[in-house]
TORKOL-4160 file (C-alpha; in steps of 0.2 Angstrom, whole numbers, padded with zeros to 4 digits, m for minus):
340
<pt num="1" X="0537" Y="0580" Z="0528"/>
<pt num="2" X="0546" Y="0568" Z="0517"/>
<pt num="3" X="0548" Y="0569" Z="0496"/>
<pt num="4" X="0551" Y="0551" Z="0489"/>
<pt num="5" X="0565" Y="0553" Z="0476"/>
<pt num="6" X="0556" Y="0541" Z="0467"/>
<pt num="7" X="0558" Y="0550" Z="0451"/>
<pt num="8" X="0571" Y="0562" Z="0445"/>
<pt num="9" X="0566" Y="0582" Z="0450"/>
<pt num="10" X="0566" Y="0582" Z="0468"/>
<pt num="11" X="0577" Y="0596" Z="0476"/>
<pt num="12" X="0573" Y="0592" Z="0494"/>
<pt num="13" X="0568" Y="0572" Z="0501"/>
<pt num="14" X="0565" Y="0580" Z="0519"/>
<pt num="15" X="0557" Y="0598" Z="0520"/>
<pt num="16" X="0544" Y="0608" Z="0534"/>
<pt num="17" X="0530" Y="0614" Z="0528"/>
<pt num="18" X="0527" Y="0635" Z="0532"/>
<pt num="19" X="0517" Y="0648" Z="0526"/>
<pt num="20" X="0526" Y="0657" Z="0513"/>
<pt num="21" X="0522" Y="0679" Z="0514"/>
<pt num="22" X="0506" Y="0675" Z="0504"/>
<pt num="23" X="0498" Y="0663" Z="0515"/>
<pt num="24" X="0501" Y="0647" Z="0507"/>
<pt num="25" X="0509" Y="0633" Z="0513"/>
<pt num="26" X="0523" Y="0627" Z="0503"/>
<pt num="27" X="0538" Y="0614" Z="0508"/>
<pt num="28" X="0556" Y="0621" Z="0515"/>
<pt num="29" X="0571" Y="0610" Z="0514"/>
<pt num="30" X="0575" Y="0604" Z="0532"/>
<pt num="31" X="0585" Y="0606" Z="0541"/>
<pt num="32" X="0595" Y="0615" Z="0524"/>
<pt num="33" X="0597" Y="0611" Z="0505"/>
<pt num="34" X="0614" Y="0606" Z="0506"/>
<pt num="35" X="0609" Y="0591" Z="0518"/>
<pt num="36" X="0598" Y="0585" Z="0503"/>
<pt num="37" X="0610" Y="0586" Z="0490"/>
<pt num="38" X="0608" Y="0571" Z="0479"/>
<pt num="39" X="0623" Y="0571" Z="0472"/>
<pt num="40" X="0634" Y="0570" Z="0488"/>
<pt num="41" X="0630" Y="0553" Z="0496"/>
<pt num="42" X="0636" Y="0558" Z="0516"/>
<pt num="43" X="0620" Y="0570" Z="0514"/>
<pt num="44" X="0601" Y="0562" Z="0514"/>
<pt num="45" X="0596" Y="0555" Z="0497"/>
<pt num="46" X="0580" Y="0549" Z="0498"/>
<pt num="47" X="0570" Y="0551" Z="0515"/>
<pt num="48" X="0556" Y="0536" Z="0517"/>
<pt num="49" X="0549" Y="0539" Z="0534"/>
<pt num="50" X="0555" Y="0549" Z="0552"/>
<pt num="51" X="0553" Y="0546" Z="0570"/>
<pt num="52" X="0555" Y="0559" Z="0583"/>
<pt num="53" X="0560" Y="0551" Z="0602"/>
<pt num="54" X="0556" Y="0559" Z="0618"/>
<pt num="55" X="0574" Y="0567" Z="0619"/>
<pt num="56" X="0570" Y="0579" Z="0602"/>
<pt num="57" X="0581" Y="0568" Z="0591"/>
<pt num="58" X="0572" Y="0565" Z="0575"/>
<pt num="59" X="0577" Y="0546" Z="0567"/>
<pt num="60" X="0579" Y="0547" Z="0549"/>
<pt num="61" X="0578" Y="0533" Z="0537"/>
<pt num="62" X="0588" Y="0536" Z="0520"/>
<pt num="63" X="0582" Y="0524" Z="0508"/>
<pt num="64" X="0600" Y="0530" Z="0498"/>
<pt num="65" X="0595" Y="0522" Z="0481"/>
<pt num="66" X="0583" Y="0535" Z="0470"/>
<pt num="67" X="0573" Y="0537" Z="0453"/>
<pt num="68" X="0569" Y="0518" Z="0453"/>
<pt num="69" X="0552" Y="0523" Z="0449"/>
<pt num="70" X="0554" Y="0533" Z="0435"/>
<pt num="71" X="0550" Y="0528" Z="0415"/>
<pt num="72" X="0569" Y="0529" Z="0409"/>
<pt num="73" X="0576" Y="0515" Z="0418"/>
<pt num="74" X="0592" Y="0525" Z="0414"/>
<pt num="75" X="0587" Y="0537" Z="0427"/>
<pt num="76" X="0591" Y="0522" Z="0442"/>
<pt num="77" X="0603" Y="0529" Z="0454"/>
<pt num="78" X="0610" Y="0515" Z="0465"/>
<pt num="79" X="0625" Y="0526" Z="0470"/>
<pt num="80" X="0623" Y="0529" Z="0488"/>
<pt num="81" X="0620" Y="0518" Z="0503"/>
<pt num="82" X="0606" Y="0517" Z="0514"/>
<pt num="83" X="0608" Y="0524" Z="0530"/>
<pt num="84" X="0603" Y="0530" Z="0545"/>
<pt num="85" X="0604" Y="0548" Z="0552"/>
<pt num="86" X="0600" Y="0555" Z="0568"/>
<pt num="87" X="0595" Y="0575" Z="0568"/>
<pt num="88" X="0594" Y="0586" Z="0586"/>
<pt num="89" X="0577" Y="0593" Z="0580"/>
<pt num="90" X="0578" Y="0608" Z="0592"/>
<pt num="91" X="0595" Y="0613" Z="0582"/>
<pt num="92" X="0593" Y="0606" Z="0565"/>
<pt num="93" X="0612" Y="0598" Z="0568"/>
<pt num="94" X="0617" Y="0580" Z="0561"/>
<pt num="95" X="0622" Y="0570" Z="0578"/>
<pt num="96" X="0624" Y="0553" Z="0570"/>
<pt num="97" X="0624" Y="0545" Z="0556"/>
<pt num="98" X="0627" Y="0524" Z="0550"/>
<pt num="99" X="0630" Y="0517" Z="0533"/>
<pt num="100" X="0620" Y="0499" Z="0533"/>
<pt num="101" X="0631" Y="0486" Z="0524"/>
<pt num="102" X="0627" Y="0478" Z="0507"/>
<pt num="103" X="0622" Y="0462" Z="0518"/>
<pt num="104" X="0611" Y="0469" Z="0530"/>
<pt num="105" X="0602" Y="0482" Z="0515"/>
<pt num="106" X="0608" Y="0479" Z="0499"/>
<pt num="107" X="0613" Y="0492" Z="0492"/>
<pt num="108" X="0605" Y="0488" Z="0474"/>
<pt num="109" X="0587" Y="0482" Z="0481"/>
<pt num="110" X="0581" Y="0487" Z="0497"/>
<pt num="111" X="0569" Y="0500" Z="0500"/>
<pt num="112" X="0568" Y="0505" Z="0520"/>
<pt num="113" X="0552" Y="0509" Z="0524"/>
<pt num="114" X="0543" Y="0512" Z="0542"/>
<pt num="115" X="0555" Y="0514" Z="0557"/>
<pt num="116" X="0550" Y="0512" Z="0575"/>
<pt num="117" X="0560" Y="0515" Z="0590"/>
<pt num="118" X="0561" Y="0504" Z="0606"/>
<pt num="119" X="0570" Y="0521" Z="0617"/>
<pt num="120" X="0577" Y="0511" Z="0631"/>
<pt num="121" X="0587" Y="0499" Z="0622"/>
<pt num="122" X="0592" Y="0513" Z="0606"/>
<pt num="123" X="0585" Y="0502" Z="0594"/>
<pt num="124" X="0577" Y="0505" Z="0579"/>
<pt num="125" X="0566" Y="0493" Z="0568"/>
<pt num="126" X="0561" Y="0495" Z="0550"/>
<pt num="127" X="0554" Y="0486" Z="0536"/>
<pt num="128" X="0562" Y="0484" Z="0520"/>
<pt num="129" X="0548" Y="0483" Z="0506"/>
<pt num="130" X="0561" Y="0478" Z="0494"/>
<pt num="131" X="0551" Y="0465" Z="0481"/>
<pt num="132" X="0568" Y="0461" Z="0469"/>
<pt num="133" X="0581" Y="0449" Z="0469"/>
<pt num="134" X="0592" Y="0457" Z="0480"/>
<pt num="135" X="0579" Y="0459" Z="0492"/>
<pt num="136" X="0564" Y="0449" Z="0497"/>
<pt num="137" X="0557" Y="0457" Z="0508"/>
<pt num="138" X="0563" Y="0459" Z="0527"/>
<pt num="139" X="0564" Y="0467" Z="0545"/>
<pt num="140" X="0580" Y="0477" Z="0549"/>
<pt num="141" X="0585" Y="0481" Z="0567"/>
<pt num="142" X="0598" Y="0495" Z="0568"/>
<pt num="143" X="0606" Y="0495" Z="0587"/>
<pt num="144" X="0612" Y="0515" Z="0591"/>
<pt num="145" X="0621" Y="0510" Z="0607"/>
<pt num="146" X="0634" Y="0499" Z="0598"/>
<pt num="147" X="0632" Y="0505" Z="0581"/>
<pt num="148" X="0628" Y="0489" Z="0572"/>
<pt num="149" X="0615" Y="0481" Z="0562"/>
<pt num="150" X="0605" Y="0463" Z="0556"/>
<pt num="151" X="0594" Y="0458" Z="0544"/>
<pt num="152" X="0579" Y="0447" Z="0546"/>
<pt num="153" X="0570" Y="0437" Z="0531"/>
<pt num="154" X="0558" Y="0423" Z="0532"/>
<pt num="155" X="0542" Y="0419" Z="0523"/>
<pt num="156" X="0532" Y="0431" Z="0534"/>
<pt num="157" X="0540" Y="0446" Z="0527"/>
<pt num="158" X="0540" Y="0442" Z="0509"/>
<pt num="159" X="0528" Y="0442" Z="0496"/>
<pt num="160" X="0514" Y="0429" Z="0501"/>
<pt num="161" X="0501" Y="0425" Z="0488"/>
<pt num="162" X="0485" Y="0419" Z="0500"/>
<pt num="163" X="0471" Y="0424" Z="0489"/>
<pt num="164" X="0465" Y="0440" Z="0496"/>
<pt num="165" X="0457" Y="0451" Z="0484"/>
<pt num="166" X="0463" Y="0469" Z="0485"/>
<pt num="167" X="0449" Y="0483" Z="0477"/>
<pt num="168" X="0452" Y="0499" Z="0478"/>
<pt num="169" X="0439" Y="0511" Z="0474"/>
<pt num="170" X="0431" Y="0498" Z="0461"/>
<pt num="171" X="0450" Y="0494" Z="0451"/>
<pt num="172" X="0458" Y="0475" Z="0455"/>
<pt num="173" X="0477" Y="0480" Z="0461"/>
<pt num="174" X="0478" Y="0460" Z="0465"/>
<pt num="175" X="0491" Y="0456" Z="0453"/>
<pt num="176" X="0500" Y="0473" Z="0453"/>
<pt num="177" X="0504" Y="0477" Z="0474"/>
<pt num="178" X="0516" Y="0464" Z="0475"/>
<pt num="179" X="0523" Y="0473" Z="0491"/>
<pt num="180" X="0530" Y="0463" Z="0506"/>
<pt num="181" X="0531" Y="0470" Z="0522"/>
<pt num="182" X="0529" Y="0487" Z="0526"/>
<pt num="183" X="0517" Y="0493" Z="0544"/>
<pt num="184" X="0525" Y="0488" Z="0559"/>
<pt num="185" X="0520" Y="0494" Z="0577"/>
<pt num="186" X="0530" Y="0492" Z="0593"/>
<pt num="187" X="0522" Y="0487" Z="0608"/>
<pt num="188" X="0526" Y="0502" Z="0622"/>
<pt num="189" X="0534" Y="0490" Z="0630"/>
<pt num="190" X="0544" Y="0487" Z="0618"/>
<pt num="191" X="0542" Y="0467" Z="0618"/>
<pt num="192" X="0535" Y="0463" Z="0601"/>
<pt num="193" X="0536" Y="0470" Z="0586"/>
<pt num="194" X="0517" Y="0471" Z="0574"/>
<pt num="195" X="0521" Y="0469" Z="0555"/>
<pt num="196" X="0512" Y="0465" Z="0539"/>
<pt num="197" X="0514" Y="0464" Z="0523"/>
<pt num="198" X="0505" Y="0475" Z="0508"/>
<pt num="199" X="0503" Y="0462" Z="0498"/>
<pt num="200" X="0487" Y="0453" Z="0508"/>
<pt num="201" X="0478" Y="0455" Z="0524"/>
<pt num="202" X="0489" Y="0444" Z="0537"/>
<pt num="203" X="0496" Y="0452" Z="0554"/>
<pt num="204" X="0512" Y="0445" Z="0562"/>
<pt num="205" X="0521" Y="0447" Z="0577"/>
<pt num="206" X="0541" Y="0445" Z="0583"/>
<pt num="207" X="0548" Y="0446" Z="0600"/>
<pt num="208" X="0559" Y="0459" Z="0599"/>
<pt num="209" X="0572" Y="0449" Z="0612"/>
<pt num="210" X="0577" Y="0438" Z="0601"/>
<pt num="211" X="0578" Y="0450" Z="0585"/>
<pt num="212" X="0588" Y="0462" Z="0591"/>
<pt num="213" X="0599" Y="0448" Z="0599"/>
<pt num="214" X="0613" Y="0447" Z="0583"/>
<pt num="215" X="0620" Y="0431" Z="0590"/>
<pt num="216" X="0602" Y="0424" Z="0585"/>
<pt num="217" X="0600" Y="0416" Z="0571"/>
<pt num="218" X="0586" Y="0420" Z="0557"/>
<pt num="219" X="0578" Y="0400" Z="0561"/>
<pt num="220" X="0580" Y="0406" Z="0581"/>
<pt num="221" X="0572" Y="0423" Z="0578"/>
<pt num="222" X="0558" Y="0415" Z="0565"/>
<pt num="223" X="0555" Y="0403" Z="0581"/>
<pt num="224" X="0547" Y="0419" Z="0588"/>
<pt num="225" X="0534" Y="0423" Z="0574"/>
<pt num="226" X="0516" Y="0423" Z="0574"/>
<pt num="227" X="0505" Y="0423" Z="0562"/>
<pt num="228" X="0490" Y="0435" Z="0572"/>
<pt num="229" X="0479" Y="0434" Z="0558"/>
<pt num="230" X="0469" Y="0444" Z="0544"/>
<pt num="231" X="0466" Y="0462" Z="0543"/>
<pt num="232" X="0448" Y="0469" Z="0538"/>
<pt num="233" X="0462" Y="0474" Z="0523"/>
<pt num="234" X="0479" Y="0479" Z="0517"/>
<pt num="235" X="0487" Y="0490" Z="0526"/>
<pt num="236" X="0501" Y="0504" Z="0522"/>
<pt num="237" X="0508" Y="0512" Z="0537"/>
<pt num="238" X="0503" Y="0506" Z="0556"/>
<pt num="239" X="0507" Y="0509" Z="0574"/>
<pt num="240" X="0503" Y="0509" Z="0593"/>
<pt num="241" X="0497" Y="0519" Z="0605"/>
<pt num="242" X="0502" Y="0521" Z="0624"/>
<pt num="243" X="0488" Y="0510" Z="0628"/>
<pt num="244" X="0493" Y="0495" Z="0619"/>
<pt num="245" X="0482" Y="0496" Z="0604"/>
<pt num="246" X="0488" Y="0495" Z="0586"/>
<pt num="247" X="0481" Y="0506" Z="0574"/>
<pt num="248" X="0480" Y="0505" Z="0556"/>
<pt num="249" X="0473" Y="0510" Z="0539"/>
<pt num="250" X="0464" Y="0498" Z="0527"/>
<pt num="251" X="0466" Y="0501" Z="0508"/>
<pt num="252" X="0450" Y="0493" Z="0500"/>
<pt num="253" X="0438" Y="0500" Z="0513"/>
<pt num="254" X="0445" Y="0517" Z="0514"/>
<pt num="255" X="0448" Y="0518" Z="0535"/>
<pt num="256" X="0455" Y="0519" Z="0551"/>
<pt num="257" X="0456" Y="0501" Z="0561"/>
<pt num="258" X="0461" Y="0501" Z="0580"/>
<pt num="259" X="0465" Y="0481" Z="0587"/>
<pt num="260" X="0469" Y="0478" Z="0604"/>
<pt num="261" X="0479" Y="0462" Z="0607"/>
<pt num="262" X="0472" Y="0463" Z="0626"/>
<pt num="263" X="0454" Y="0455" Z="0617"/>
<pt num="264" X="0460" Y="0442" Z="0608"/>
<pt num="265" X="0459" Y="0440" Z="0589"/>
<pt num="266" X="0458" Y="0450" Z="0576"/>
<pt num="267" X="0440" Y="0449" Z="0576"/>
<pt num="268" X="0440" Y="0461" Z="0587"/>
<pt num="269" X="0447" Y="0475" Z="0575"/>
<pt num="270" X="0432" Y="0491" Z="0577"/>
<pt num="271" X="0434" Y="0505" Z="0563"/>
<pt num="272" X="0438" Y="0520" Z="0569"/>
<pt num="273" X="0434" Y="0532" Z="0557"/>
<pt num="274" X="0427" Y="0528" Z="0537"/>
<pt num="275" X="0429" Y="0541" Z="0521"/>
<pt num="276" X="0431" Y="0535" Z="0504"/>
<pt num="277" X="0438" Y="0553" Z="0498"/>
<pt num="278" X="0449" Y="0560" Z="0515"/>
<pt num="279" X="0455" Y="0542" Z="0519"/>
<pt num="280" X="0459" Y="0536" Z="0501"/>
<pt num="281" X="0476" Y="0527" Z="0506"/>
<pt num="282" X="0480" Y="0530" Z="0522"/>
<pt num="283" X="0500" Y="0531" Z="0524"/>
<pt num="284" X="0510" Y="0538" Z="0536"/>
<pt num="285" X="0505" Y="0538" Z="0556"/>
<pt num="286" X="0513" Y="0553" Z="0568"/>
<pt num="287" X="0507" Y="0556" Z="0586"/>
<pt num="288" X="0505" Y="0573" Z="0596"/>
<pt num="289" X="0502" Y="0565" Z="0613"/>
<pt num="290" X="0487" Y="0576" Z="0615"/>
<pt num="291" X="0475" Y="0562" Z="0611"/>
<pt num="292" X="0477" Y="0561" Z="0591"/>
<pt num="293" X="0487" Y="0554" Z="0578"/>
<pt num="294" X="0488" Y="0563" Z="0563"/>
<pt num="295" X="0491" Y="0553" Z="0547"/>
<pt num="296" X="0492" Y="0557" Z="0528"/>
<pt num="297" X="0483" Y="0552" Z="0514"/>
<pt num="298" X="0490" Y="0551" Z="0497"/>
<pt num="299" X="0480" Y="0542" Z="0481"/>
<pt num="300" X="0498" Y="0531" Z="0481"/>
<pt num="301" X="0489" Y="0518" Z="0468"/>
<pt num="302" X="0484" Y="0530" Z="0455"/>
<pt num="303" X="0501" Y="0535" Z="0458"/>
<pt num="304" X="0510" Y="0518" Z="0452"/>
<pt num="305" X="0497" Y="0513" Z="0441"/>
<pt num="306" X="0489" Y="0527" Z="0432"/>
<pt num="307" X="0474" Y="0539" Z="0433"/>
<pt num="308" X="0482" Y="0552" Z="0448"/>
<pt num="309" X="0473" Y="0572" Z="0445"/>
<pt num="310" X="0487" Y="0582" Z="0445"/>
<pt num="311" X="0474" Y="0595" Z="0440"/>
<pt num="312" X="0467" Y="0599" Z="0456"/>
<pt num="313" X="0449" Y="0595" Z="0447"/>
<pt num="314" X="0444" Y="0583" Z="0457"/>
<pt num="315" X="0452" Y="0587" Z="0474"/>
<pt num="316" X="0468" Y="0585" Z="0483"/>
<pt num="317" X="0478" Y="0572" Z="0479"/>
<pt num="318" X="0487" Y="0571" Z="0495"/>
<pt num="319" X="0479" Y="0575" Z="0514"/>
<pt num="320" X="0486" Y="0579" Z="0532"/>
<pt num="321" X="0473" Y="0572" Z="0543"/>
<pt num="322" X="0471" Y="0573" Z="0564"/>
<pt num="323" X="0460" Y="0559" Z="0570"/>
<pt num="324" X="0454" Y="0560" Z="0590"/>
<pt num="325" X="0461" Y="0542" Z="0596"/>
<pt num="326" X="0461" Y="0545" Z="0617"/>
<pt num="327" X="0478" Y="0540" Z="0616"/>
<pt num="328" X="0498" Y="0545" Z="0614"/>
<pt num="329" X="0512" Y="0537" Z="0606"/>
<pt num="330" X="0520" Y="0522" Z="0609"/>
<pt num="331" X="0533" Y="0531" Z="0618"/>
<pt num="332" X="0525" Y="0540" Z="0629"/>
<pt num="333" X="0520" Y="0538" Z="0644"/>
<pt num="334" X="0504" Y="0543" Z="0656"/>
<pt num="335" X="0485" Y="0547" Z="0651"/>
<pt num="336" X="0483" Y="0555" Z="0634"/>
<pt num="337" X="0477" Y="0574" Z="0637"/>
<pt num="338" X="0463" Y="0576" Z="0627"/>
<pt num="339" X="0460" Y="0592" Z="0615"/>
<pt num="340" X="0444" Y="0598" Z="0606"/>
């Protein structure tokens, strides 16, 4: 489980979550404390999001800049670098890690959000929901195999005003969730990449050949975009199952939407599951190649803006969910195997 260090007070950014000797589940630094020590920038200083590939190698993306959330804007840490760091999850052991340069995620704006992982090329794609001067809004390919990275800006993954209304239960969050792009999903093929931003409802598309090309250009790669359409809604977090279908949560309606490129449009979008309460801001996406996806839930606008229970009175806050799909992962391969 990841911790944002969006405010000051968080002793661990990356933890599991056990049962302590009293039966509860509580949060324990993983894979130690001293690899999320704060103040020492080669350790991991603010964990966004994880993906774990098919050899057990977990792929962790370290936002590095921390506390830009908080009321004292004294508490901003821009200190350490983002990065990327590789983790052998059988032994908890660091095996790589890469320090992004100022010029591909700069170092006083970007925010490095949802990775993917394209396994047979060692390539990792993330969005960068950056929304400053220093950051727009962009797409980041990391490449593992030669220890490089890019950088990918155009309009499409930047803050787009196209006058969707977004309502979440009954409050107007138009003019506050300024957000570029943030979901992506990978095709299992690993062809195109699905990204969107959270600002409004559109859906684009990239081919992967040319972004992960470095000696591309941004006007080649931007050659390669599609605008796919509008989303029922804004989406957080996305991604695709082994069967080519792109699943994703929609913020005004409380949901789970599945899409399959194969039958056209997004017309086509079904809902997959609907709950005002348990699927108030669908987040994060994590598959158990069983048939599910498990996804968290987490109240993130009463968060930013105002209004969160902290007092447990009116339920939990923040939710593990697992959702039957009939599906595995992106990076999987074969039938899904079906539990109850």
């Amino acid at each position: 489980a990841t911790v944002p260090r969006w405010r000051t007070g968080v002793w661990s950014t990356l933890s599991e979550v056990i049962r302590n000797s009293t039966g509860h589940q509580v949060l324990r630094p993983w894979p130690s404390l001293e690899e999320n020590d704060p103040k020492d920038c080669s350790k991991m200083q603010y964990v966004q999001s994880m993906e774990i590939d098919s050899q057990g190698v977990m792929w962790v993306v370290d936002v590095g800049r921390k506390y830009f959330a908080s009321a004292d804007p004294a508490d901003v840490d821009n200190t350490c670098p983002p990065k990327m760091v590789l983790i052998d999850v059988s032994t908890g052991k660091v095996v790589e890690s890469y320090v992004f340069p100022d010029e591909v995620a700069p170092y006083t704006g970007s925010f490095l959000n949802d990775i993917v992982i394209d396994e047979a090329n060692q390539v990792g794609y993330l969005s960068s929901t950056g929304n400053n001067v220093t950051d727009l809004g962009s797409l980041v390919v990391y490449d593992r195999k030669n220890k490089g990275s890019r950088r990918f800006a155009d309009r499409s993954t930047q803050y787009n005003d196209v006058g969707d209304r977004i309502v979440i239960h009954g409050e107007d969050y138009t003019k506050k969730l300024l957000m570029p792009s943030d979901g992506i999903g990978l095709t299992p093929d690993g062809s195109k990449l699905y990204y969107s931003p959270l600002c409004n409802f559109d859906l684009f598309s990239v081919d992967t050949a040319a972004l992960r090309d470095f000696s591309k250009s941004d006007k080649e790669v931007a050659a390669t975009v599609k605008h796919i359409g509008q989303k029922p809604s804004n989406s957080d977090g996305m991604t695709m199952g082994s069967n080519g279908v792109l699943y994703f949560g929609g913020l005004t309606t409380n949901s789970l939407y599945s899409w399959d490129p194969a039958q056209g449009n997004l017309s086509a979008t079904k809902t997959v599951i609907q709950d005002d309460h348990q699927l108030w801001w669908i987040d994060t996406f994590a598959w158990a190649n069983d048939g599910t996806v498990w996804v968290t839930t987490n109240h993130l606008n009463k968060y930013f803006f105002g209004g969160m229970d902290f007092s447990g009175a009116s339920g939990p806050n923040f939710r593990i969910i697992r959702i039957q799909v009939g599906t595995n992962s992106y990076m999987a391969h074969g039938p899904a195997e079906q539990v109850a």
